[in-house]
TIDREN-563865 format. One record per residue (C-alpha): residue in three letters; y, x, z. Coordinates in steps of 0.02 Angstrom, whole numbers, padded with zeros to 5 digits, always signed. Example, Ala and Ser with C-alpha at 12.3 -4.5 7.8 and 13.67 -1.06 7.14 Angstrom:
<rs>
ALA-00225+00615+00390/SER-00053+00684+00357/
</rs>
This chain:
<rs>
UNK+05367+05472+05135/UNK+05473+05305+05167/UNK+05596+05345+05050/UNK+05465+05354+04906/UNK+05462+05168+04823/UNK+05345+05088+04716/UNK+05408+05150+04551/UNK+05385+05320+04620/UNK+05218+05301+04675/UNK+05207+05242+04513/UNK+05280+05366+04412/UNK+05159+05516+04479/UNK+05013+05401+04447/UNK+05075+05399+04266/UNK+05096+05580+04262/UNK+04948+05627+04366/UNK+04818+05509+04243/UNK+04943+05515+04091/UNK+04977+05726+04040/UNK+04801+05782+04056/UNK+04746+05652+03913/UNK+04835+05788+03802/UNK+04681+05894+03802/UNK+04593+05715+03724/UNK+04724+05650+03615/UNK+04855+05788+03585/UNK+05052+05803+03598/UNK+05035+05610+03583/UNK+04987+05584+03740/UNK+05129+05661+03816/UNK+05242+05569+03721/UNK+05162+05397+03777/UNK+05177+05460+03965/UNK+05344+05485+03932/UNK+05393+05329+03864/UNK+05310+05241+03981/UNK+05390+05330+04114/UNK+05556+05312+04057/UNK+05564+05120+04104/UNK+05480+05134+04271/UNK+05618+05287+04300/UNK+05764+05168+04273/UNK+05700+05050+04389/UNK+05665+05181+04516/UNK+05866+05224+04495/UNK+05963+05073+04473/UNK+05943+04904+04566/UNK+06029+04866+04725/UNK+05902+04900+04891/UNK+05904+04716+04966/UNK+05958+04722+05169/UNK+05838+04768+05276/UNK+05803+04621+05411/UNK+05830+04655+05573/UNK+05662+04710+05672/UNK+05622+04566+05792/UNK+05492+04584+05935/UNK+05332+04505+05922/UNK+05289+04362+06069/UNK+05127+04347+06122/UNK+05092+04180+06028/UNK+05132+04262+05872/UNK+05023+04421+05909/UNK+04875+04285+05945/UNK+04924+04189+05781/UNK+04901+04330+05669/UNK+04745+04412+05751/UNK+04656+04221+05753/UNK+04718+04192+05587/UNK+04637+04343+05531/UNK+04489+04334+05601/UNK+04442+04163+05554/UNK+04497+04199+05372/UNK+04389+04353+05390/UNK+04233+04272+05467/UNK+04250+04115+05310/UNK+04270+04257+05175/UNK+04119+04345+05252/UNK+04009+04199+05271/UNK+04074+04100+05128/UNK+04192+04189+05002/UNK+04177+04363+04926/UNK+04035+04424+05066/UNK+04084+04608+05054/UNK+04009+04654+05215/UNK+03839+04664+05086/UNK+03921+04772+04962/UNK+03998+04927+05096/UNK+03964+05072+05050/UNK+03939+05131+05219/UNK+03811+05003+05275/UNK+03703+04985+05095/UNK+03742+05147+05045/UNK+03672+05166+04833/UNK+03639+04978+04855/UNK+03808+04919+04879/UNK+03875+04988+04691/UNK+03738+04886+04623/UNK+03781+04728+04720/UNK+03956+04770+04642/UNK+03887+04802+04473/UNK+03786+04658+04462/UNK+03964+04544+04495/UNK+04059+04642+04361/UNK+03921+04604+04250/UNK+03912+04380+04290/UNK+04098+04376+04285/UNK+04129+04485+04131/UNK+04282+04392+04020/UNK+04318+04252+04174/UNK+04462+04259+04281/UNK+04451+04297+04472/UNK+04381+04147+04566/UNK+04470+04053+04726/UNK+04399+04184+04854/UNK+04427+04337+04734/UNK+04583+04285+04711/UNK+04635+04275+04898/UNK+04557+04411+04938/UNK+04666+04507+04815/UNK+04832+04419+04879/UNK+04784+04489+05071/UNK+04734+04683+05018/UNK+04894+04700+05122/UNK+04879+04607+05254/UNK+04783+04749+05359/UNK+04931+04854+05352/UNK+05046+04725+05360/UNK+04975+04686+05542/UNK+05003+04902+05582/UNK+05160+04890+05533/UNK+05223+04738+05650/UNK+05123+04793+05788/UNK+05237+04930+05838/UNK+05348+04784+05899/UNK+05225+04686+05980/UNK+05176+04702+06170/UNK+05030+04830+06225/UNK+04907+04724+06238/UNK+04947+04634+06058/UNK+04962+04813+05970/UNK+04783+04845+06004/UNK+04761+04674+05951/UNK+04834+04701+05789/UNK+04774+04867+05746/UNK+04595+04823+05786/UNK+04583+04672+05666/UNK+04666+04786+05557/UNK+04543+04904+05552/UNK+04415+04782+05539/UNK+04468+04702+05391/UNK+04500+04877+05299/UNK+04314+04917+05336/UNK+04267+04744+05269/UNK+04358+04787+05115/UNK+04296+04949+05064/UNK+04147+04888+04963/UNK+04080+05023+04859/UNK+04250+05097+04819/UNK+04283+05268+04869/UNK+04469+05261+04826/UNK+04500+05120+04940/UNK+04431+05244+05094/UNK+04536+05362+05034/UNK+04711+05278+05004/UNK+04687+05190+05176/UNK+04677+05334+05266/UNK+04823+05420+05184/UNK+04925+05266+05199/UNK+04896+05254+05398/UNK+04919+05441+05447/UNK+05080+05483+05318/UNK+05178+05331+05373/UNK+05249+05410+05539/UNK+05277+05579+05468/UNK+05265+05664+05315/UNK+05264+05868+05377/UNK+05155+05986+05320/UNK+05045+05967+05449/UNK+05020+05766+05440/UNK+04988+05790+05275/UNK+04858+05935+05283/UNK+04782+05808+05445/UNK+04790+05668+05341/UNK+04730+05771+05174/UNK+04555+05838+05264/UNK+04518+05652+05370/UNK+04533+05568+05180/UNK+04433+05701+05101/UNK+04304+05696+05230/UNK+04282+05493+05211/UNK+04268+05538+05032/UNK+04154+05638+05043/UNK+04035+05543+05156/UNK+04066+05375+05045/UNK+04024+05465+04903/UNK+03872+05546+04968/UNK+03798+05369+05036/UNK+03829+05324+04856/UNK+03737+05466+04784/UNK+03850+05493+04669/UNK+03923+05649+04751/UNK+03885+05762+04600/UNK+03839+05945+04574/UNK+04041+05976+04547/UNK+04081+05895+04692/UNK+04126+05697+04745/UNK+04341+05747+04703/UNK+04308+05848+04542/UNK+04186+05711+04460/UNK+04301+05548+04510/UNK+04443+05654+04419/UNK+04355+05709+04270/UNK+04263+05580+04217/UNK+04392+05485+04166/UNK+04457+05595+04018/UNK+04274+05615+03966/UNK+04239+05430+03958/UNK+04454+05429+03865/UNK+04367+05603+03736/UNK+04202+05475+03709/UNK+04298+05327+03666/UNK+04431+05397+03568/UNK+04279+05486+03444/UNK+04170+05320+03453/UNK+04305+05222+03346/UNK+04297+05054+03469/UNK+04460+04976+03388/UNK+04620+04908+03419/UNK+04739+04750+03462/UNK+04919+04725+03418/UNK+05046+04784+03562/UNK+05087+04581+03607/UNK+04898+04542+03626/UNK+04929+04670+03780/UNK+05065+04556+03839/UNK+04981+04407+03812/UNK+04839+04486+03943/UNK+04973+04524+04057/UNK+05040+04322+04042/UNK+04858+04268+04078/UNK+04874+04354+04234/UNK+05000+04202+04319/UNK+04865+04070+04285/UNK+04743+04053+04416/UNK+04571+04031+04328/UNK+04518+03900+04453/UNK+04636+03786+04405/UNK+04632+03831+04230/UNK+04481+03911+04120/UNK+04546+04052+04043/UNK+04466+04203+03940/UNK+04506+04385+03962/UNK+04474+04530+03891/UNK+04373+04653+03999/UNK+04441+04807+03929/UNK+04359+04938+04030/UNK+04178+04830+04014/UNK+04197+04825+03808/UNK+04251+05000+03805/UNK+04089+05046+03889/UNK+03985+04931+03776/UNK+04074+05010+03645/UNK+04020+05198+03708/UNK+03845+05140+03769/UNK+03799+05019+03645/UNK+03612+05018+03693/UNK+03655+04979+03866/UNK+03623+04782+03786/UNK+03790+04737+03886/UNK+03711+04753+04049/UNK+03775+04907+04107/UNK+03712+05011+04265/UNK+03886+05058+04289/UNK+04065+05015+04204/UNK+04181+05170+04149/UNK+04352+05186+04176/UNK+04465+05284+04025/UNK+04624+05329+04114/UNK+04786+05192+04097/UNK+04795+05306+03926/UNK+04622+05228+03871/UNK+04732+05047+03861/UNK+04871+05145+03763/UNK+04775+05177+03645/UNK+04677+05019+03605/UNK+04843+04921+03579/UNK+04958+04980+03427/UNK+05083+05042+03402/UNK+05055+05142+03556/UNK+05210+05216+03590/UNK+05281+05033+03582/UNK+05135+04979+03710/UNK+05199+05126+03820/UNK+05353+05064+03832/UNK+05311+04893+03874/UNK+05192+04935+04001/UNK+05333+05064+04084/UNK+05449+04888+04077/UNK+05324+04777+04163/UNK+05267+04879+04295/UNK+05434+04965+04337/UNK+05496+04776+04361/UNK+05367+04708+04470/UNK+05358+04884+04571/UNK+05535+04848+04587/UNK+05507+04680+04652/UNK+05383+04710+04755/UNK+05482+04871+04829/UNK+05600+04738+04892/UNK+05514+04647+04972/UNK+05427+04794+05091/UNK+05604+04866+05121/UNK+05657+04711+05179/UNK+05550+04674+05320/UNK+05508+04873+05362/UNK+05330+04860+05297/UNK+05318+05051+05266/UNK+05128+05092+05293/UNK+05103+04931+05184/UNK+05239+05004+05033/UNK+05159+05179+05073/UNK+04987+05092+05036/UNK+05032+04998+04892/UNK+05090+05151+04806/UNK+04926+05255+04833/UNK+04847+05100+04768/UNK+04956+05105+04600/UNK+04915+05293+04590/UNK+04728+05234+04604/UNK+04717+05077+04495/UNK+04788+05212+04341/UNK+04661+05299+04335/UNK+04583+05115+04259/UNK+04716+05048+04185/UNK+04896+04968+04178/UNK+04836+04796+04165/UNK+04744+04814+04326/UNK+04917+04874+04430/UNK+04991+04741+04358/UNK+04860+04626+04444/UNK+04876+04704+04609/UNK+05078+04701+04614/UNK+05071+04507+04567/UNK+04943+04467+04707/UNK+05056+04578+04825/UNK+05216+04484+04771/UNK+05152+04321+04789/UNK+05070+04368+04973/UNK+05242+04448+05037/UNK+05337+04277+04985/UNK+05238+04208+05130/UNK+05229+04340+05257/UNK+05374+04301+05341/UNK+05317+04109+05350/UNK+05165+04176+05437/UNK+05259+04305+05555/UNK+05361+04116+05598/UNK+05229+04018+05610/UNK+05225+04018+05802/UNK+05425+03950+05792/UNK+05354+03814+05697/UNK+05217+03770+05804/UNK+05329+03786+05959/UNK+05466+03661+05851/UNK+05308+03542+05805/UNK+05220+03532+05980/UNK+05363+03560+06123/UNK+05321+03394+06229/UNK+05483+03287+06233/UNK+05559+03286+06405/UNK+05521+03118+06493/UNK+05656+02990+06508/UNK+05744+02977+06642/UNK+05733+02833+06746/UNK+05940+02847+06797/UNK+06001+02830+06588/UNK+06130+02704+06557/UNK+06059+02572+06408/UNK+06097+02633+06220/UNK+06096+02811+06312/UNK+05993+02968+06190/UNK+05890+03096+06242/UNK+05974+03272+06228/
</rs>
């Protein structure tokens, strides 16, 4: 499973969300998989792999740095920021997907705000700590994985994907045999499961067969409810938007996935008990020409999954690449725009990860005491 890169991951998620939407739209929705895999193929092929850097133990001063530097960023987001400890699933059970609801709903057509938008730069950060703690001492690997763990748990919120892809990610990185993956296949179906049941969403179907379907029925009621369209470079101009901070600058987006379900509930008054998702195909669609949208999307994310691919190979951040490409798989089943998103956030983050893994050189360059003078140097004399 290390050798599969982003563009892979990438690549099934476009097959896995994209071929089904046949039985919706017809032979046309083959041919806009296809095109939109095509791009994300090439990138998957050609590009040089940049050098791996040399694994370097972990000191005990860095160890503490990133488990203190976690925590406190953890503690400020929980008691300050995004607060998602009130929206987990597995302590508010139905409660936390309205808490979630209710903030789709107040920030409808605004950009992420400052704590959002950390909190999406460090979704890898958890697994960026498992995979450096397999060079730090004993007592710094529990460390690590334990504020790991803790900060996967705090992101969970109401998301049943998120339990799932974890879980996958941490079991498949040290082998991918038939029996890891049949371990690892029944432990993320059984956290499934459970999230979905404390949501009480699990269904009649079952919690797998209803997150799968539901898609293509929400793609079959928007396709028949005739919701519109947008020129192919008002998609790009979305995907632009997506480099300027809305803190810093007010910006206004368009919620696709919210005004597609205003569009196929329109007496839900546009405060919905729940937002659907249509399948990356949904987003096809809605901008024309749609084969030419296909192809741009295919372009876009093949180059930042190529990017972003990089940068894991390059400082051995496998459960973190594994985890990024289960997250790609996940975030298609919603929509391009929305990988695109995550793979920005997770570039930007990995351009300072090894500044963090540093940061205890730094310190030690910063704070090292300069050796007293001697009483015995000569006049004009320098310390060395």
């Amino acid at each position: 499973m290390k050798r599969i890169s982003l563009p892979h991951f990438i690549i099934i998620g476009l097959l896995f969300w994209g071929l089904p939407a046949a039985f919706v739209d017809g032979p046309e929705a083959i041919v806009y998989t296809l095109a939109a895999v095509l791009p994300v193929w090439l990138f998957a092929r050609t590009g040089p792999q940049s050098e791996s850097v040399p694994p370097r133990r972990l000191g005990g001063t860095t160890c503490l740095i990133l488990v203190m530097g976690t925590v406190i960023y953890l503690t400020a987001d929980a008691l300050f920021g995004q607060k998602l400890f009130q929206q987990n699933v597995f302590l508010f059970g139905t409660t936390s997907l309205d808490r979630v609801i209710d903030q789709i709903n107040a920030g409808v057509g605004e950009g992420r705000g400052i704590a959002a938008l950390l909190g999406t730069f460090t979704t890898l950060l958890p697994f960026c700590l498992i995979d450096v703690a397999e060079r730090a001492p004993r007592y710094g690997r529990w460390a690590l994985w334990t504020v790991a763990i803790l900060v996967i748990f705090y992101n969970v919120t109401s998301s049943r994907g998120q339990v799932l892809v974890a879980v996958m990610a941490i079991v498949l990185v040290r082998a991918s045999n038939w029996r890891r993956m049949i371990l690892a296949g029944g432990i993320a179906f059984g956290a499934f499961t459970v999230a979905s049941t404390l949501r009480g969403d699990a269904g009649v179907q079952g919690p797998m067969a209803s997150a799968v379907a539901t898609p293509y029925f929400n793609l079959l009621l928007m396709t028949s409810s005739h919701c519109g369209g947008a020129p192919w470079y008002s998609f790009v101009l979305e995907f632009l938007k997506k480099f300027v901070p809305a803190f810093l600058f007010p910006k206004s987006i368009f919620s696709f996935n919210v005004e597609m379900s205003w569009c196929i509930a329109p007496g839900a008054d546009k405060n919905l008990a729940s937002v659907s998702v249509f399948t990356w195909m949904g987003e096809i669609l809605y901008y024309r020409p749609s084969l030419l949208t296909a192809l741009v999307a295919g372009c876009l994310m093949g180059g930042m999954g190529r990017i972003v691919d990089r940068q894991v190979v390059r400082y051995r951040l496998f459960s973190s690449r594994m985890y990024a490409g289960f997250v790609c798989i996940m975030l298609l089943r919603s929509r391009v725009l929305d990988v695109m998103s995550y793979l920005i956030a997770q570039w930007i983050f990995l351009l300072f990860w090894p500044q963090i893994c540093n940061l205890s050189r730094t310190l030690y360059r910063f704070l090292l005491p300069l050796r007293p003078m001697s009483a015995h140097n000569e006049p004009g004399q320098e310390l060395s």
